[in-house]
C-alpha positions in Angstrom: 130.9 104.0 54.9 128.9 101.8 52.2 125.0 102.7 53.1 121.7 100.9 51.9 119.4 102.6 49.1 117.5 104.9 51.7 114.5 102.7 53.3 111.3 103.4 54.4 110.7 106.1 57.1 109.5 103.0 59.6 112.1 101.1 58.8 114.7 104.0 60.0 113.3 105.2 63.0 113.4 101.0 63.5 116.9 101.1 63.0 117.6 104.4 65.2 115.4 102.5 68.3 117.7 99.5 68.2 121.0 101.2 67.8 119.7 103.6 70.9 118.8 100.7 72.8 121.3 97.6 72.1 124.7 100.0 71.4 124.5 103.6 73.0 125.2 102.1 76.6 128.4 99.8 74.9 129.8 103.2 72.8 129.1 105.3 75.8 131.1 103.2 78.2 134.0 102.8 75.5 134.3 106.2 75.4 133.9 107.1 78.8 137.1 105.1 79.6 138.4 106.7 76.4 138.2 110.2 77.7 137.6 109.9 81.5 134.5 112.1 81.0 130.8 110.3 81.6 129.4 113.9 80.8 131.1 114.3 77.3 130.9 110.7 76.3 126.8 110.9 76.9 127.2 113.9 75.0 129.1 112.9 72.1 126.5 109.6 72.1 123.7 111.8 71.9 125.2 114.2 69.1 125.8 111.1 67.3 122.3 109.8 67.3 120.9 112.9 66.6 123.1 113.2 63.3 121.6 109.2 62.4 118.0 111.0 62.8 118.9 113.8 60.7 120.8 112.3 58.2 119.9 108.1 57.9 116.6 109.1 56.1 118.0 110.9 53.2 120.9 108.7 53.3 120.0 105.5 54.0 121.3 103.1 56.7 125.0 102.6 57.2 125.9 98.9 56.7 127.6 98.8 60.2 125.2 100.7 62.2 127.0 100.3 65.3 130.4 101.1 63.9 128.9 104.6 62.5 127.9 105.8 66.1 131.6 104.8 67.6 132.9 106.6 64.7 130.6 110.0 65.0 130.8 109.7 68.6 134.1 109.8 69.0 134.7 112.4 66.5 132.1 114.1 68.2 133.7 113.7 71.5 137.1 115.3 70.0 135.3 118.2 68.6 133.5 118.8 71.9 137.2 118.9 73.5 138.3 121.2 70.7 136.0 123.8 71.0 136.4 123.6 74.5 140.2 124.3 74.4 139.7 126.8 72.0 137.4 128.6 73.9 139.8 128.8 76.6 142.4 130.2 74.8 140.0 133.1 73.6 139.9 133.7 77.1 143.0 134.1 78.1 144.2 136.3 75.2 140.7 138.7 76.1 141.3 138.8 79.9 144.8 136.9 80.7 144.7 137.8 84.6 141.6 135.8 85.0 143.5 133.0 83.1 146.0 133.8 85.5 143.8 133.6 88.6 142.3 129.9 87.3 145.6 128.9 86.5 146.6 129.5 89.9 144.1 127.8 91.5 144.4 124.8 89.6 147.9 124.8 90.1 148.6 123.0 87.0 151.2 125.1 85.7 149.1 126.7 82.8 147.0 123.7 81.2 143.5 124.9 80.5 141.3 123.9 83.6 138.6 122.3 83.2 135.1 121.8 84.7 134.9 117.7 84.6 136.7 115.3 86.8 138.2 112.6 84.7 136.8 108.8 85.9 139.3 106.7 87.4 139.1 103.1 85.4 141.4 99.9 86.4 144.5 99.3 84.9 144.1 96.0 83.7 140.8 96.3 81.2 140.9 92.1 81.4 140.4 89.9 78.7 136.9 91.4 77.3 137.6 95.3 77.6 134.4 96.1 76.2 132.5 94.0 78.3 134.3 95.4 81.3 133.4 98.9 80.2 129.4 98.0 80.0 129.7 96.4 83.5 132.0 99.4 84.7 128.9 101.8 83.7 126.2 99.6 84.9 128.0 99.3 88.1 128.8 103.4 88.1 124.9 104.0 87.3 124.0 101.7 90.6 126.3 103.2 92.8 125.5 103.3 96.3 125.9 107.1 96.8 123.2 107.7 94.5 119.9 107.7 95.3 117.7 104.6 94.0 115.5 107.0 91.8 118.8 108.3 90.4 120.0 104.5 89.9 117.3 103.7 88.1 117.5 107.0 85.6 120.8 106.4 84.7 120.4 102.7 84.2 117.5 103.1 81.5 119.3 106.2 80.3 123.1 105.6 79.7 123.1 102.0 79.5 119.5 101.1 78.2 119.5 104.1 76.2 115.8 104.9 76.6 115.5 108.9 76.4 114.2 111.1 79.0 110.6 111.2 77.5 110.5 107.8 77.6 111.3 107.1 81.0 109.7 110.2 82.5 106.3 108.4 80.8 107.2 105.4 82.8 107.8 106.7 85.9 105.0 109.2 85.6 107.4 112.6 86.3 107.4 115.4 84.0 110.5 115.3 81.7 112.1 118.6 83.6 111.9 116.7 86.4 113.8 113.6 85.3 116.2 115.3 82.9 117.2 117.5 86.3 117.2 114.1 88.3 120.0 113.0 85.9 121.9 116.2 85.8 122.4 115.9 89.1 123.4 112.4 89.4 126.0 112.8 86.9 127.1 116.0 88.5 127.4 114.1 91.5 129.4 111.3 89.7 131.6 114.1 89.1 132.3 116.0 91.7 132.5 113.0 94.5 135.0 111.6 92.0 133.3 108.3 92.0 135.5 105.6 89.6 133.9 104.2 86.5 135.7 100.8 88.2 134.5 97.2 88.7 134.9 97.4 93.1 136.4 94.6 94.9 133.2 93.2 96.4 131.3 92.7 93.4 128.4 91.0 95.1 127.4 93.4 97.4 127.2 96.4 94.4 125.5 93.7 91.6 122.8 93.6 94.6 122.2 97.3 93.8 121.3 96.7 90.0 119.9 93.5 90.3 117.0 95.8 92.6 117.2 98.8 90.0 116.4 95.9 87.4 113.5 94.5 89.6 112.3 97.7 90.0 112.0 98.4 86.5 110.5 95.1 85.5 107.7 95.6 88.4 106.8 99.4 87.0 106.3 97.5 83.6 104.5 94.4 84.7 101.9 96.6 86.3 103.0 100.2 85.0 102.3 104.0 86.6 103.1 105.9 83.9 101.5 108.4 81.6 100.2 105.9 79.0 97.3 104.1 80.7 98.6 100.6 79.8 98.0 98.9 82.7 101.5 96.9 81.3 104.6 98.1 79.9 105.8 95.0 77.4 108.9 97.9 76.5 109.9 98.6 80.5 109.3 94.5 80.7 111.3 93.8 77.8 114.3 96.4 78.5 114.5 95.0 82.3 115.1 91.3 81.0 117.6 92.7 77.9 119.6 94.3 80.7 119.6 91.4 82.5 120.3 89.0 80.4 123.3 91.4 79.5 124.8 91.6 83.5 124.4 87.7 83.1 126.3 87.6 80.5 129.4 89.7 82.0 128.8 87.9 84.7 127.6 84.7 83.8 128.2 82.1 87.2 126.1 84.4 89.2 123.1 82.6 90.5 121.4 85.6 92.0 121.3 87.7 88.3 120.1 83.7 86.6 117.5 83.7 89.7 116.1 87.4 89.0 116.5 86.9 84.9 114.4 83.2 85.8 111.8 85.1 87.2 111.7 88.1 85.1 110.9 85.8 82.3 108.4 83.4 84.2 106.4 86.6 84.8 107.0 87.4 80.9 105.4 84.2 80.0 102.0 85.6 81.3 102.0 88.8 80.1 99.7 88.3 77.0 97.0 86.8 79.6 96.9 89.7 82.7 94.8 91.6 81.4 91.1 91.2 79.3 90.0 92.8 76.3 88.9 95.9 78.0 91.9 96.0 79.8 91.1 95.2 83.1 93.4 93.2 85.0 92.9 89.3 85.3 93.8 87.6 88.1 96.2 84.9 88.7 93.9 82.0 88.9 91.3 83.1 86.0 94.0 83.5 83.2 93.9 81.2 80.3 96.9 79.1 80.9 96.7 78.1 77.3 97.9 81.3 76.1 100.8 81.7 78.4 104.0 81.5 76.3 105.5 77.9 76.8 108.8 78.5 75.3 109.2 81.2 77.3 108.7 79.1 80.8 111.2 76.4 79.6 113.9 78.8 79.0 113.2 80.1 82.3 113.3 76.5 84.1 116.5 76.2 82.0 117.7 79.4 83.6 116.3 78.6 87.0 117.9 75.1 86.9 121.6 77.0 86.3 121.2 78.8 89.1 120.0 76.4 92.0 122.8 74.3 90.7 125.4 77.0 91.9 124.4 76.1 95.5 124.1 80.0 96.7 120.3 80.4 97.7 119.2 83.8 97.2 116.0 86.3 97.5 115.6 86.2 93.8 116.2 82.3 93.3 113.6 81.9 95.9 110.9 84.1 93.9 111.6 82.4 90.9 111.0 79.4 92.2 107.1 80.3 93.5 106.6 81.8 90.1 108.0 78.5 88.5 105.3 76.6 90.7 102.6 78.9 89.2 104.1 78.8 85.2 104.5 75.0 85.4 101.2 74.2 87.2 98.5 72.8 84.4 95.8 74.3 86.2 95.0 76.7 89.2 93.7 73.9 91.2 97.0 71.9 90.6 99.1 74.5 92.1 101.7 73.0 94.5 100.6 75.4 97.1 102.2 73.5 100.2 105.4 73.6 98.0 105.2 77.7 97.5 104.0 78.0 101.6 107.5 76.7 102.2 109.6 78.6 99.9 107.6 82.1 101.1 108.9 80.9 104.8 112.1 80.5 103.3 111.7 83.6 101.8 110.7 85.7 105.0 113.2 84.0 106.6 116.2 85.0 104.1 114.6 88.7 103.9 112.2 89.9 106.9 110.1 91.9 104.0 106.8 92.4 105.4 105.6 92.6 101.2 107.1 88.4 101.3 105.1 88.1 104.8 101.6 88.9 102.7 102.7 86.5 100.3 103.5 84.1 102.4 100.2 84.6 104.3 98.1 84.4 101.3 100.1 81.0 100.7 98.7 79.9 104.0 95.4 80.8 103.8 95.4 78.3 100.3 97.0 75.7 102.3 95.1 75.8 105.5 92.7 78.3 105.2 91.0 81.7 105.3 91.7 81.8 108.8 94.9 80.4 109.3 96.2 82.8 106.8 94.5 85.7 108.4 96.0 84.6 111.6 99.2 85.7 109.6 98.4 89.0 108.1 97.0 90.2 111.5 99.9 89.5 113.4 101.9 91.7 111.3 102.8 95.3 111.7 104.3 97.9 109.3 101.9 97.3 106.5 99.0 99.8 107.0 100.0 102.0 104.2 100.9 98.6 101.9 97.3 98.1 99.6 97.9 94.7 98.7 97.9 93.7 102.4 94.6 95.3 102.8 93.5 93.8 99.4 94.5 90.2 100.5 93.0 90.7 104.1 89.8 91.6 102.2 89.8 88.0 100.3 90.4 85.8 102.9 88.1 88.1 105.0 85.6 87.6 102.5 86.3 84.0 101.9 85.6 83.7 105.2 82.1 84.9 105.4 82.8 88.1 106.9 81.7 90.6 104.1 81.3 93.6 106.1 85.0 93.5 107.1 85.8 92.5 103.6 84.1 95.5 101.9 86.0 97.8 104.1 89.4 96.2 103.4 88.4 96.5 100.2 88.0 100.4 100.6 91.1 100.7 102.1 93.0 98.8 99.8 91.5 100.9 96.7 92.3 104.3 98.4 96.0 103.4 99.1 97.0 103.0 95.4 97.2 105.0 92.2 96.7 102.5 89.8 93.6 103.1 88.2 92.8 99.6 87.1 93.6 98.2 90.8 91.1 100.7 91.6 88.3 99.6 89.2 89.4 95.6 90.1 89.4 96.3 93.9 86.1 97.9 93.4 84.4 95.5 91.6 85.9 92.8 94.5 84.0 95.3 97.2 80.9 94.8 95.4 80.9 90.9 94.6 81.6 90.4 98.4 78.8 92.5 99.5 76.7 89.7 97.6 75.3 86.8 98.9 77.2 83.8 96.6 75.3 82.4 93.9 74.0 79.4 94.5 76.1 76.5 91.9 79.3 74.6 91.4 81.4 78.0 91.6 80.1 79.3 94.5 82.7 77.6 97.5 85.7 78.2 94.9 88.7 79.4 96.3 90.1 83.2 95.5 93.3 83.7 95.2 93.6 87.6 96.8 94.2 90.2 94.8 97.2 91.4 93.4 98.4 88.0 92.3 98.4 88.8 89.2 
């Protein structure tokens, strides 16, 4: 293929991090229906990108990027199956009665056996094959039988194309650990058989990813990984490109607009969460003049789409709250009666005791320190949760009850692992040990920690 005079070394690894991120998943799923094999199509992938490292720097980078790694992959892929065959016909000319004995057991009537379980796909690849494939492999990744740590490895790793590294930083494992954690969910992929299919109740399996997508967004927006950054803009980032790309192969589904309106609400603010030291600022303190307006129309805009399809849903209902908060001028304008409905909605529509502390500290902003303690204390399942003990402590403290506070405070900080929740919670402990200052600032209302 034609190729580029060879470009910086910058400008490569650029171009090897895009093709990775934006076509791995859509070659891999094109050739996983190609071959019936998950295992050798994420093989071939990776051999593929592994030849771009070696040889794009010395060579330069191919005009059609994308069209280069189908190409290698899939002669890749052949080679892979070549050497495979050939092995097994070394084997039976060295030691034909164990041929013999695997024939037999396969019962196939002498065709080499082999160790992979081909992926059943539909008939009918639709109108858009390729867009079926990427929502056949997005769906395969979130399926039910796997485990939700599993669902999220394979979602970053075959169709976000983040390596192992990468997300073993993220989610704060070593990369043994989460190399092994994939091994075995592919393996299991394999030997349970399960279809590389689009299943006849798509809502109920979309719920899976759209949670494996939340999930990743949230370990970004206030990240647990290896790094230190209290935020992850690339695990933010990736979680609203895969989102925006389920929306797109299925684009009238108001649940994926309502979780891609609030992914990108929350996206808005990103620049603002934290201070120059990088310690988390909350909610109510951040400077509202650097939140990204573009970014909160075209979530309105997304939002809109999505209450107009009439099907109320969990992540509808979020976005809506974090619209309230991204459209308000100012803290003291927030519509907080308007969010204390939608979090009784919310509870309502879910039962989660994490929406019940929400809803709580809504409340307590409405009505109250009391009223929304009222709420937190008659709730029960949240001992281990920090952020109920962190927004107990605010309204305690609000309340003019600083002992209490400054022992919700405690137990708030030693129930997470984030070290700057711990330094913020801290510093909250301390401030509410104090008598107020005496001035204009000194009755203002706190929102409670963790809304952030």
């Amino acid at each position: 293929m034609p190729a580029e005079a060879a470009p910086p070394a910058d400008d490569t690894a650029a171009a090897l991090t895009r093709l990775a991120r934006e076509e791995s998943g859509r070659v891999l799923a094109l050739l996983a229906r190609r071959f019936g094999d998950l295992d050798l199509a994420d093989e071939a992938v990776q051999d593929a990108l592994t030849e771009a490292a070696r040889t794009w720097g010395p060579r330069g980078v191919p005009a059609n990027p994308p069209g280069w790694l189908l190409a290698v992959a899939r002669r890749k892929a052949i080679d892979r199956l070549r050497r495979t065959s050939s092995a097994w016909r070394r084997t039976m000319a060295a030691a034909p009665e164990l041929a013999a004995d695997a024939m037999s057991a396969a019962g196939d009537g002498g065709a080499a056996p082999s160790h992979r379980r081909p992926l059943l796909v539909d008939d009918d690849p639709g109108d858009n094959p390729v867009d079926d494939d990427r929502l056949r492999l997005m769906l395969l990744c979130c399926h039910p039988a796997l485990g939700r740590e599993a669902q999220t490895a394979l979602t970053l790793r075959l169709v976000g194309g983040l390596s192992v590294p990468e997300i073993a930083a993220a989610f704060l494992l070593s990369e043994a650990t989460l190399a092994q954690r994939i091994v075995r969910a592919k393996r299991k992929i394999r030997d349970a058989g399960i279809p590389l299919r689009i299943p006849a109740d798509l809502d109920t399996r979309i719920e899976v990813v759209l949670s494996v997508l939340y999930l990743v967004f949230n370990e970004g927006y206030l990240s647990r990984g290896h790094s230190g950054d209290v935020v992850r803009v690339d695990l933010v980032d990736e979680a609203v490109r895969l989102t925006e790309l389920l929306g797109e192969l299925v684009p009238d589904h108001p649940e994926v607009l309502g979780l891609l309106a609030l992914q990108r609400f929350h996206r808005a603010r990103l620049a603002t969460r934290t201070d120059a030291a990088g310690e988390l600022v909350l909610l109510e303190d951040q400077d509202r003049a650097r939140w990204d307006r573009a970014e909160i129309a075209a979530a309105n805009a997304v939002l809109h789409r999505a209450i107009s399809r009439m099907r109320p849903g969990p992540y509808q209902l979020q976005a809506v709250i974090a619209g309230y908060h991204a459209n308000a001028p100012s803290a003291a304008a927030t519509d907080w009666p308007a969010i204390a409905a939608a979090y009784r909605q919310l509870v309502a529509m879910t039962g989660s005791p994490v929406v019940q502390v929400n809803h709580a500290v809504a409340v307590a902003m409405v009505d109250g320190a009391e009223a929304g303690l009222a709420v937190l204390d008659a709730l029960a399942g949240v001992d281990g949760y920090h952020l109920f003990h962190a927004a107990r402590a605010e309204l305690l403290a609000r309340a003019g009850r600083p002992a209490e506070a400054a022992a919700a405070f405690t137990r708030a900080r030693a129930l997470t692992d984030n070290p700057a929740e711990q330094r913020h919670l801290a510093r909250r402990r301390q401030e509410a040990e104090q008598p107020p200052a005496p001035g204009p600032g000194a009755g203002r209302r706190v929102t409670p920690s963790g809304s952030s």
